[in-house]
N, C-alpha and C positions, 0 to 999 in steps of 0.2 A: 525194581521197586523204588527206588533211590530217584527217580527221575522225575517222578512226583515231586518229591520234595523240592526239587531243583525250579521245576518249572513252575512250582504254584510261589515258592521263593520270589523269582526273576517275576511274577506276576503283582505280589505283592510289592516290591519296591519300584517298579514300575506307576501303580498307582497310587504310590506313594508321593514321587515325584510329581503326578501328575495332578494332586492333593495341593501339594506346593507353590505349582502355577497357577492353580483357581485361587490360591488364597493372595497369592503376590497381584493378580489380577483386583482381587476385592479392594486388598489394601491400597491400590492406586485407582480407587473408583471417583477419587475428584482431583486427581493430576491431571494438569493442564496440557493438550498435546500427548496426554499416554495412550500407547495400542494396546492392546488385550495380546494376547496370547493364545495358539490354539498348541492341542499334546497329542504330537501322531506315534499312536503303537502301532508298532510292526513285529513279526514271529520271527523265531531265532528259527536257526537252520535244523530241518529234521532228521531225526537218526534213520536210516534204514535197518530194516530186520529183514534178514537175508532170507533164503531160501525161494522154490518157483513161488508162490503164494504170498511173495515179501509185501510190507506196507511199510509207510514212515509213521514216525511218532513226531511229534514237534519236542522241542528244546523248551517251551515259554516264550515271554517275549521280552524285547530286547529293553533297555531302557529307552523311555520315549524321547524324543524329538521336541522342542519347543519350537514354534514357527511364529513371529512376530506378523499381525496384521495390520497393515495399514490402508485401513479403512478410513474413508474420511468420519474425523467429527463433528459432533451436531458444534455450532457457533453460540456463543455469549456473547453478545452486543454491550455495551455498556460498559466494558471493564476501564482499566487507568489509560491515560491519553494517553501514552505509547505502544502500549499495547498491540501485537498482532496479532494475526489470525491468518494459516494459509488454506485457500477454498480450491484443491487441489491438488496436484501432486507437488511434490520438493521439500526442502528444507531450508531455516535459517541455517545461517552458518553463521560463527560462534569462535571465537579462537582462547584456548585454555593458557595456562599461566606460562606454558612454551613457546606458546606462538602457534602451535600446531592446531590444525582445522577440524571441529567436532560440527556437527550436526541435530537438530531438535525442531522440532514442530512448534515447542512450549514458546512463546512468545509475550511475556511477561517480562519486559524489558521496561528499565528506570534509566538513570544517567548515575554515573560515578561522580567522587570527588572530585577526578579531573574533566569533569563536564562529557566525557565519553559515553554513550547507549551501549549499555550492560544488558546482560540477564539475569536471571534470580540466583545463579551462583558470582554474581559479576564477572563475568568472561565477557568480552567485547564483541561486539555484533559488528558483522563486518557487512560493508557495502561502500556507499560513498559520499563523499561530502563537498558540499556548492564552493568552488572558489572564485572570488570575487564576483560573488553572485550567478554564476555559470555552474551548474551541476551536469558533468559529465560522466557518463555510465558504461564509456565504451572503454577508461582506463583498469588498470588492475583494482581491485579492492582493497578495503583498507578498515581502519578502525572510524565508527562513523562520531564525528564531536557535535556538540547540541550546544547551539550557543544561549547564553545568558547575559541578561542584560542589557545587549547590544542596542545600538541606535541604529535608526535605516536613512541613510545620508538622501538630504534631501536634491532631487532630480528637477533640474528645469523644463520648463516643456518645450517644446519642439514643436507638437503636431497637435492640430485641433479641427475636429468636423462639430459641423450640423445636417442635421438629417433633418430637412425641415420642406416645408410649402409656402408660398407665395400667393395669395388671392388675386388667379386673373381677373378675377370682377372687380377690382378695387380701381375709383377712378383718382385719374393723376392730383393729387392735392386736395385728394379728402383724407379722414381720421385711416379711414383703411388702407388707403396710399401711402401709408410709413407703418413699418414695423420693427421693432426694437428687439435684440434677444442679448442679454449678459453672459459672458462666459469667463471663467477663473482659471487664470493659470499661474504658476509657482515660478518665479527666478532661485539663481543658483542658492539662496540661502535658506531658499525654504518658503520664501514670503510672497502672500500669496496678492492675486493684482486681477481688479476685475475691466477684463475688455468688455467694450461694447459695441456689438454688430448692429448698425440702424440699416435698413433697407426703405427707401423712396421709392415708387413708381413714376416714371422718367414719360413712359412712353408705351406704346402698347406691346406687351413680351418685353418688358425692357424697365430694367430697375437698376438704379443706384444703391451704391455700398458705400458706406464709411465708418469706418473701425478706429474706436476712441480708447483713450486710458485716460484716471483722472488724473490731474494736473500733478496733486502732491504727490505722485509715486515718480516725477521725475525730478531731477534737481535743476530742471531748467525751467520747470511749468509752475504754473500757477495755480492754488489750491482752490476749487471748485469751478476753475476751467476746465472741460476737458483738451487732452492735445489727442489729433489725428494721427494715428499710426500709420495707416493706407486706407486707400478709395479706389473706386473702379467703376464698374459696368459690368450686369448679368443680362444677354437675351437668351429668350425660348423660344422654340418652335410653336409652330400651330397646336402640336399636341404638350403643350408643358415644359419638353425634354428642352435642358440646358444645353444651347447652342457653342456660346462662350463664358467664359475659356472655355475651346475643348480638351477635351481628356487628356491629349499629349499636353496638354500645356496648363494643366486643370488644376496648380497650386499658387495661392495668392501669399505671397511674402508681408509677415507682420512682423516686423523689425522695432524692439521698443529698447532705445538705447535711451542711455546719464541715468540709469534708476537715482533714485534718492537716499536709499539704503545700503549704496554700495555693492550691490552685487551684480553681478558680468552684463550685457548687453543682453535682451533676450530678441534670437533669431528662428520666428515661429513660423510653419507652413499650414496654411490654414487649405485642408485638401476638399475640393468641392466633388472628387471620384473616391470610389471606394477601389478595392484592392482589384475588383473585375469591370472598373473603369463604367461602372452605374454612376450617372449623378446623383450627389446627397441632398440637391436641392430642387424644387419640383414646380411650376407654377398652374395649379389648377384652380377652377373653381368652389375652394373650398376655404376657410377661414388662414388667416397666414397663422401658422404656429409652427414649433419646433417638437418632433417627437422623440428627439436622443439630441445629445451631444457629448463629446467627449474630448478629452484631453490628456499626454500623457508623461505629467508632472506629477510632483509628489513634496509635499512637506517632509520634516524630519518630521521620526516617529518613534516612540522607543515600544521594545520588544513587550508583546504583552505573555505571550506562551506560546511553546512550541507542539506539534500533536504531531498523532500517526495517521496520515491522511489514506485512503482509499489507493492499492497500487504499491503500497510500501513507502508512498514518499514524507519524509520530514517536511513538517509545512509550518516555518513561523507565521504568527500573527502577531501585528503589531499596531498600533493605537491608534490610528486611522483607517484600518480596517485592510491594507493593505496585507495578500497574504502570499508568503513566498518560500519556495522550496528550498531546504538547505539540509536537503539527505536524501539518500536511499537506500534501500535496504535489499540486498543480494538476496537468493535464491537458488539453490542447487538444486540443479536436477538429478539423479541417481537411478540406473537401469535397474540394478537388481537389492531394494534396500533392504528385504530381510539376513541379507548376507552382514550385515555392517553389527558391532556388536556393541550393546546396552551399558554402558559405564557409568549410571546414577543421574543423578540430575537430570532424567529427561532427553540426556544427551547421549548422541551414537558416535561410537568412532569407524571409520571407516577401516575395514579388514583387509588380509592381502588378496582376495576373491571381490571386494567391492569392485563395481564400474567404478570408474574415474568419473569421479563428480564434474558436472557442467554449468559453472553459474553463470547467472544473466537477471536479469530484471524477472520482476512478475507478470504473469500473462505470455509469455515467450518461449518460445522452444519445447513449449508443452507443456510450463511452469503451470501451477496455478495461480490465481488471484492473488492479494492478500488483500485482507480487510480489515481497515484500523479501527481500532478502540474496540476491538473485539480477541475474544481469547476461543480454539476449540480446545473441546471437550473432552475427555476420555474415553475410549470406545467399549470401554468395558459395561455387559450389559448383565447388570444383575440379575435380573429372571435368567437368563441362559447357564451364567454361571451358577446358579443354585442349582439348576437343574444337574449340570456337569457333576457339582461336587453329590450329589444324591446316588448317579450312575456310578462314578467312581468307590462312593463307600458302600455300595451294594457290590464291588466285584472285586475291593478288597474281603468283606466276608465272606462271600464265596470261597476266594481263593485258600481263605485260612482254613473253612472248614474240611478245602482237599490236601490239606496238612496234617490236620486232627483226623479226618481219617485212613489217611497213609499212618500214621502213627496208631493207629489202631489195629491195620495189616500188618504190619512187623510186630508188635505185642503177640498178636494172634502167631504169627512166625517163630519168635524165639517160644513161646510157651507148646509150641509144638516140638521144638528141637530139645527141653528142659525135659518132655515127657518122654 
């Protein structure tokens, strides 16, 4: 008779627990990065009652099981510019006030006092950070720093195209027979100096070049002369395609030395092939113009803000528009992560049953994504849980009233043995 009691008992505190998870569930219904929770009962072991005719009785059940799901959550777009979001499997990784390695989904990351990418409990987020402009991901991880303030040292240019056309119609020593295009390049100080490319038609397939700078950016020229830097010769073929230079030899030297401002000599290769050795310059019958040009110089710049770009990577921007990586953000992979156990903040420590975590970049070894300025969600799903906590307190009163009346068959018992 006694067994009753036992097992609507073990029933009762069972869904009691399981009462506890729905509600810890609710309570973290706008944590950032939190899984839900699911509560598996299972039966206790059953007694035999002996004899040919034997059958079991159950014991009740056992206390339940919490099982952590990790399901992915829905994304928030829009949150704080460092902010991430992983669209996949894995984790931040996170290092607590030991140094030791925790794990979390929650991606609500700021900068500390000492300019270091934190999380909402400030623990340091670990990955990596650009040296001397060089971000390497293949070294160990580290604490990643967010610079402030910095300036972006200005880059002389080197290399300069035009991706342009030539009008074969144009006859020699008419308006259309010279065409002019400017292009801007930076010396080592930052300061910037406008070349200019005239092109003549010479001859038929066959144009002159001559590449100016103005007088006053040299300390030897004269201010609104210009001085010649280099000159040459471009022919085509019957069908347009540049003859010479050919491609082996398809780089024209613009050399502009004694600047006037003191800074270094500039030693420019102005490339007429692109990287798969196409000509960038054309001569067809069609108006001469230029449709790209580029150059790969740079003013000083100073820092305007840093963000959480697409991938995980820290991406300064700075006031020329110029935008450059100077972080990334690690990712753990983990074989079996409901093993790993919940320590508050969002964050899991890994247990002596975890997989040995595997970090690497996002998108890798079966990482997922991540996605900047974005935060996920909580996968706790209110309709579901309502529903859970309704089934549950439908079978905690159940279970009570096979309490009340087991206690109503022992009354009837002793008032039998009183008579």
């Amino acid at each position: 008779m006694f067994t009753a009691f036992s097992t609507a008992l073990s029933a009762l505190d069972a869904n009691s627990v399981a009462v506890d998870a729905v509600g810890n569930d609710l309570a973290n219904l706008n944590s950032s990065g939190y899984k839900s929770t699911e509560v598996a009962f299972s039966d206790m072991i059953s007694e035999s009652l002996g004899g040919i005719n034997s059958f079991q009785l159950g014991m009740g059940t056992s206390r339940p099981q919490t099982i952590r799901e990790f399901k992915q959550g829905t994304m928030q777009t829009g949150a704080g510019q460092l902010d991430a979001a992983i669209q996949g499997q894995g984790f931040f990784v996170v290092n607590d006030s030991t140094g030791n390695p925790l794990y979390t989904r929650d991606g609500t990351f700021t900068v500390d006092t000492d300019g270091y990418l934190v999380d909402a409990q400030g623990q340091k987020v670990q990955g990596w950070t650009a040296s001397d402009g060089v971000l390497n991901t293949s070294g160990a991880t580290g604490n990643i720093l967010v610079p402030s303030g910095t300036l972006l040292q200005p880059t002389a240019t080197k290399n300069v195209s035009l991706t342009m056309n030539l009008d074969s119609s144009a006859t020699v020593g008419s308006t259309a027979g010279t065409f002019s295009q400017p292009l801007t390049v930076y010396d080592s100080l930052g300061n910037s100096h406008t070349l200019t490319v005239t092109f003549s038609k010479s001859a038929e397939n066959t144009w002159n070049y001559a590449v100016t700078v103005p007088g006053e950016d040299l300390a030897s020229g004269t201010s609104g002369t210009p001085s010649q830097v280099a000159s040459g010769t471009l022919t085509f073929d019957s069908n347009g395609n540049l003859l010479t230079p050919p491609s082996n030899s398809g780089t024209v030297a613009l050399p502009v030395t004694g600047l006037a401002d003191g800074a270094a000599d500039l030693n420019i290769n102005w490339n007429l092939y692109d990287s798969s050795s196409t000509p960038q310059v054309t001569q067809v019958d069609q108006t001469s113009a230029v449709a790209a040009n580029s150059q790969d110089g740079n003013a000083a710049s100073q820092l305007s803000e840093v963000i959480m770009g697409n991938g995980g990577q820290l991406m300064a921007q700075y006031s020329d528009g110029e935008q450059i990586a100077v972080g990334q953000l690690a990712v753990a992979q983990i074989r079996n992560p409901n093993s790993m156990t919940a320590i508050g903040g969002n964050d899991f420590r890994a247990s002596s049953v975890t997989a040995t975590p595997v970090v690497g970049t996002a998108g890798t070894g079966g990482r997922g994504d991540i996605v900047g300025e974005a935060l996920e969600q909580s996968t706790v799903d209110i309709s579901q849980e309502f529903t859970n906590l309704l089934s549950l307190q439908e079978a905690y009163q159940a279970n009570s009233r096979v309490i009340t009346s087991e206690n109503t068959l022992l009354q009837a018992t002793v008032n039998l043995i009183q008579e």
